[in-house]
Residue frames as a rotation matrix with the C-alpha (Angstrom) as fourth column:
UNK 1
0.645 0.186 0.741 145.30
-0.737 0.407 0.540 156.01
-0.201 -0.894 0.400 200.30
UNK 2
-0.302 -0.819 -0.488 146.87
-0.953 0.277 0.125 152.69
0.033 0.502 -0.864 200.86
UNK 3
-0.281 0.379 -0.882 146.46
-0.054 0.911 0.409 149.08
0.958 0.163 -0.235 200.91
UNK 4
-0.487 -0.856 0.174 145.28
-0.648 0.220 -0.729 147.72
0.586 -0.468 -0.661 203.94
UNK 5
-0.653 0.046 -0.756 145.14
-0.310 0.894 0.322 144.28
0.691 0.445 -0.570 204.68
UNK 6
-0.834 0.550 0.032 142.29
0.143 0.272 -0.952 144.11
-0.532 -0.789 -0.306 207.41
UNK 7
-0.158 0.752 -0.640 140.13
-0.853 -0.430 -0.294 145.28
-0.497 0.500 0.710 204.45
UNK 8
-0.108 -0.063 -0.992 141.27
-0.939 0.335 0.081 142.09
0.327 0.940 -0.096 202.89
UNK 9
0.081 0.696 0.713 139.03
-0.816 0.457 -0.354 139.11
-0.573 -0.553 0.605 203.31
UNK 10
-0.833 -0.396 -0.386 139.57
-0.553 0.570 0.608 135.92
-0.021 0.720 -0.693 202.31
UNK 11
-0.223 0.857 -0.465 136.56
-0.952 -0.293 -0.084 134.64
-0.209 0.424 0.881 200.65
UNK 12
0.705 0.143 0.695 137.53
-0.195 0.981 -0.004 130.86
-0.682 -0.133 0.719 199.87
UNK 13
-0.070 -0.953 0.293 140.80
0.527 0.214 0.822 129.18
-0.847 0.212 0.488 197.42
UNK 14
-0.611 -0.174 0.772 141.58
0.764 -0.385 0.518 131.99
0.207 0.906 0.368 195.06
UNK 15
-0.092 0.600 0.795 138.91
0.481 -0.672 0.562 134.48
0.872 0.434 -0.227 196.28
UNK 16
-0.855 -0.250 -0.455 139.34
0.433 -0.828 -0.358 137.80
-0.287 -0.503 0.816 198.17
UNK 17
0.539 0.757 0.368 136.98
0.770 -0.620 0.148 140.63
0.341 0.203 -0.918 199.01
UNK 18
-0.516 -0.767 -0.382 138.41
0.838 -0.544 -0.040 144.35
-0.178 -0.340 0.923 199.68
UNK 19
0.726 0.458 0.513 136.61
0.535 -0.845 -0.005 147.18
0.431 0.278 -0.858 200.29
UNK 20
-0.695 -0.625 -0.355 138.17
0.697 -0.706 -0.122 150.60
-0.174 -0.332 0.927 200.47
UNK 21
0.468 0.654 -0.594 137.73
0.559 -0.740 -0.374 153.85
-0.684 -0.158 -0.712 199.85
UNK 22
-0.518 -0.853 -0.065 140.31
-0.005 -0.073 0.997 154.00
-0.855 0.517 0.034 196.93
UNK 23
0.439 0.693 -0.572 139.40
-0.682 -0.158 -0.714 154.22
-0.585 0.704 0.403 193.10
UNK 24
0.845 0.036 0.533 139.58
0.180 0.920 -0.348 151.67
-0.503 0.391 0.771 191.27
UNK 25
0.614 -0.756 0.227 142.43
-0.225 -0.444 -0.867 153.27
0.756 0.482 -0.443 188.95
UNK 26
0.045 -0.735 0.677 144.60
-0.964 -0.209 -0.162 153.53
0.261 -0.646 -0.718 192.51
UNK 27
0.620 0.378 0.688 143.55
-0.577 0.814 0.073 149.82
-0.532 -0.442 0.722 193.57
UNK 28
0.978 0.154 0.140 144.91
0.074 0.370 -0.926 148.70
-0.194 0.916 0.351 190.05
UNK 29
0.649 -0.757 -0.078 148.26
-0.755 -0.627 -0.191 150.44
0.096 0.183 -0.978 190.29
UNK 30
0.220 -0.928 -0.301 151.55
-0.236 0.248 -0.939 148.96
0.947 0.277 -0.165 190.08
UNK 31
-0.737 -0.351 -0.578 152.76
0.503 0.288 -0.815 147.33
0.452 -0.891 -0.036 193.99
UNK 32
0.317 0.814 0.487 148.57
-0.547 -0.262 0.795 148.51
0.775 -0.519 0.362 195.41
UNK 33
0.918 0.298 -0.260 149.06
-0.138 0.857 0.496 145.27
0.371 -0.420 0.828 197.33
UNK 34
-0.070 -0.991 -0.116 153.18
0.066 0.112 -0.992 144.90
0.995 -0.077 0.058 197.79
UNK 35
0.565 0.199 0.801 152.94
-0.825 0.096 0.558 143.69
0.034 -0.975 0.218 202.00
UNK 36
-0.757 -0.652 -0.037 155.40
-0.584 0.701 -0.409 141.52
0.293 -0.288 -0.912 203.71
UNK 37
-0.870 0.278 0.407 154.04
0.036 0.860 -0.509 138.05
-0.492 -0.428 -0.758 203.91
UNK 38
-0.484 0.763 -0.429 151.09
-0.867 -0.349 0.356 138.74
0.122 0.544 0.830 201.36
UNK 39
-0.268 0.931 0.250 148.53
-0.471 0.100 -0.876 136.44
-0.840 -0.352 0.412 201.04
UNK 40
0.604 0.789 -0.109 147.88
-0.297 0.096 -0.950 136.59
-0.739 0.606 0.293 197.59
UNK 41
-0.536 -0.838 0.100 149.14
-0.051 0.151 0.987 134.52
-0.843 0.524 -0.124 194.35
UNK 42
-0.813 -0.274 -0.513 148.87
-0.453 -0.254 0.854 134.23
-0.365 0.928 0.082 191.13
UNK 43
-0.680 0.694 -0.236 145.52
0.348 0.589 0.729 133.82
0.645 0.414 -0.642 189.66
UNK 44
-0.846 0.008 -0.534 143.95
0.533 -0.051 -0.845 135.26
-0.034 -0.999 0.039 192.28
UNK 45
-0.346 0.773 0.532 140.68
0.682 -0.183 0.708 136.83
0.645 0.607 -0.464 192.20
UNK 46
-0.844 0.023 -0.535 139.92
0.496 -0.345 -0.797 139.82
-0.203 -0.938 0.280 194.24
UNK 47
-0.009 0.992 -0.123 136.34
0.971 0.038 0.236 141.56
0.239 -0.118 -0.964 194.65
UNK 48
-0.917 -0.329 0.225 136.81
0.303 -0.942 -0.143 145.42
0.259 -0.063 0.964 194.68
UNK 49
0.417 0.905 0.080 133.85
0.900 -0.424 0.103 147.24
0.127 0.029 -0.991 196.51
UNK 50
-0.846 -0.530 0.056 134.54
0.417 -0.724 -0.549 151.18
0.332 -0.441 0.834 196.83
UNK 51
0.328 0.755 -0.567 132.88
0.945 -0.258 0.203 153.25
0.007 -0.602 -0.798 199.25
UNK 52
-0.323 -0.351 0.879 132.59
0.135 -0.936 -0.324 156.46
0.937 0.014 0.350 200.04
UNK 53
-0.022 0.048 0.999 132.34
-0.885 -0.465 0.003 157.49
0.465 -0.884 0.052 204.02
UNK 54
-0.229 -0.257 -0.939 134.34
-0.178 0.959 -0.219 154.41
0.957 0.117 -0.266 204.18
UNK 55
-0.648 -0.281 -0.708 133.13
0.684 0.193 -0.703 152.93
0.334 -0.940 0.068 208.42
UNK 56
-0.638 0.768 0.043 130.68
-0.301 -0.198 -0.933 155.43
-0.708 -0.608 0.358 209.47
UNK 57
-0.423 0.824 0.379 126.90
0.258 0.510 -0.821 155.44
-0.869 -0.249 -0.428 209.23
UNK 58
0.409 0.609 -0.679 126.74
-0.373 -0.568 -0.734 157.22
-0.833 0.553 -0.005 206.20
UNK 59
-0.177 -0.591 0.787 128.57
-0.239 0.802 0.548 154.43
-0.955 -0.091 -0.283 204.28
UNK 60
0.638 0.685 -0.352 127.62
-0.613 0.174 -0.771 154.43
-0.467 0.707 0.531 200.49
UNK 61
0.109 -0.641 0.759 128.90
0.625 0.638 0.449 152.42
-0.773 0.426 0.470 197.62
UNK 62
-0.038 -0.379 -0.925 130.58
-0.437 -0.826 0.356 153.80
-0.898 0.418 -0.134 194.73
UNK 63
0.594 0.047 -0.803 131.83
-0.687 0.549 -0.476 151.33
0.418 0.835 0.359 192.42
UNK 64
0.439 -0.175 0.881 132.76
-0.253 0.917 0.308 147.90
-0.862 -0.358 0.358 192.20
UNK 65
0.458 -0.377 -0.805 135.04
-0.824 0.160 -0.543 145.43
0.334 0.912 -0.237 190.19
UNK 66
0.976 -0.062 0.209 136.59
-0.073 0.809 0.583 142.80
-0.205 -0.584 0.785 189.86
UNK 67
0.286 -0.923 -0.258 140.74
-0.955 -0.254 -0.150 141.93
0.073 0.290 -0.954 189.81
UNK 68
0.936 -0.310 -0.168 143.36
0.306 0.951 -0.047 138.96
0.174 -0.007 0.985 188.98
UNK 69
0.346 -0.926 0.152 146.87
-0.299 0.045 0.953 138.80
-0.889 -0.375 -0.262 190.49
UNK 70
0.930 0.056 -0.363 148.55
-0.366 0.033 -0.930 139.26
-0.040 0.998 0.051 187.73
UNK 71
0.400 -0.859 -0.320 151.96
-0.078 0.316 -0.945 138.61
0.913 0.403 0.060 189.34
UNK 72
0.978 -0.189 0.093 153.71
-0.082 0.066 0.994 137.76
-0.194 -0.980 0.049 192.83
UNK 73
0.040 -0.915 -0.403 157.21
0.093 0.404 -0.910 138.14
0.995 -0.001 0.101 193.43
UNK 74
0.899 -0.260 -0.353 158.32
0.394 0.126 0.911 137.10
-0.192 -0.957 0.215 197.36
UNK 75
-0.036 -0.637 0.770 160.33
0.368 -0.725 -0.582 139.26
0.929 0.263 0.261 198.47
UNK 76
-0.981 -0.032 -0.193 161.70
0.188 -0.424 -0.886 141.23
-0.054 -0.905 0.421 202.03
UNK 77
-0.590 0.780 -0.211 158.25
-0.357 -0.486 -0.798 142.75
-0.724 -0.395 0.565 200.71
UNK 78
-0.523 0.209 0.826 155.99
0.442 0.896 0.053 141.14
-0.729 0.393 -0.561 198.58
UNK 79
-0.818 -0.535 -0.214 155.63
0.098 -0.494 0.864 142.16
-0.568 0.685 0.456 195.15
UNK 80
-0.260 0.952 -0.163 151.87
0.395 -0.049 -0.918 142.54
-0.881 -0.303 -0.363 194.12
UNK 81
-0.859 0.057 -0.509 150.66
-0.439 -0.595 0.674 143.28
-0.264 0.802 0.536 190.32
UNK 82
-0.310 0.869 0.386 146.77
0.572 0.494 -0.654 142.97
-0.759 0.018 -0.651 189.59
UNK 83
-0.119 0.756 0.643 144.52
0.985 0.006 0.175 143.33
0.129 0.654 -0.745 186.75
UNK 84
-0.929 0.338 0.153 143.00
-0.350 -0.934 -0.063 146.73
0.122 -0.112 0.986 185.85
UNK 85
-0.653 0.620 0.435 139.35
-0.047 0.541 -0.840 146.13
-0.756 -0.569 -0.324 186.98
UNK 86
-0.747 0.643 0.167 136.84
0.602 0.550 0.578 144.57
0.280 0.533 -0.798 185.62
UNK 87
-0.978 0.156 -0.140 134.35
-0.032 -0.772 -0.635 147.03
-0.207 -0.617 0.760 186.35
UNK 88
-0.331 0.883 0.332 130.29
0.854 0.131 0.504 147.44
0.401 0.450 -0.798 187.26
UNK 89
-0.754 0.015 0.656 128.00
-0.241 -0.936 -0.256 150.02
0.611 -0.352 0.710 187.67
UNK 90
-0.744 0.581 -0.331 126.19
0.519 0.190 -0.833 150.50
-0.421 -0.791 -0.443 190.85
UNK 91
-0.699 0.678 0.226 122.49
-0.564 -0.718 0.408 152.35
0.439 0.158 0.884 190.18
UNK 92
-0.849 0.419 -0.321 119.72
0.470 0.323 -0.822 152.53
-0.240 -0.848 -0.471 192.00
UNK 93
-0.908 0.075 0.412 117.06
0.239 -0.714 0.658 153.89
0.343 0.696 0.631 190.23
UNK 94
0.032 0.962 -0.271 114.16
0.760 0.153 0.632 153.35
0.650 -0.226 -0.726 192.84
């Protein structure tokens, strides 16, 4: 999949939520983020939820983490490098 930026909530100064339906590994990549007119700088702190039957009723989580904007370059498109995640597990054991 790809970024995209209606997933991406702004949370208060420095802090983002983003759910997808991406794995963490893809989230993490090299230019995940890279959007004209980003949003996000340096230091940044984004909330990673994945899902799986990302929007309908059968909606689950997967896994979660957390990321830091590791770099911003402005640009025609904006240049986007974050953290690999910080990562938790989800369980449910009831």
């Amino acid at each position: 999949m790809a970024f995209v930026k209606s997933r991406l909530k702004h949370l208060g100064q420095g802090v983002w939520f983003y759910k997808t339906d991406d794995t963490a590994a893809t989230v993490d990549t090299d230019s995940y983020f890279n959007d004209k007119g980003s949003p996000l700088k340096l230091g940044d702190i984004i909330y990673r939820l994945t899902v799986t039957n990302i929007d309908l009723s059968n909606e689950a989580i997967s896994t979660y983490g957390t990321h830091v904007v590791n770099s911003v370059t402005r640009a025609r498109t904006d240049v986007i490098d974050v953290s690999d995640t910080t990562a938790g597990t989800v369980t449910d054991t009831d």
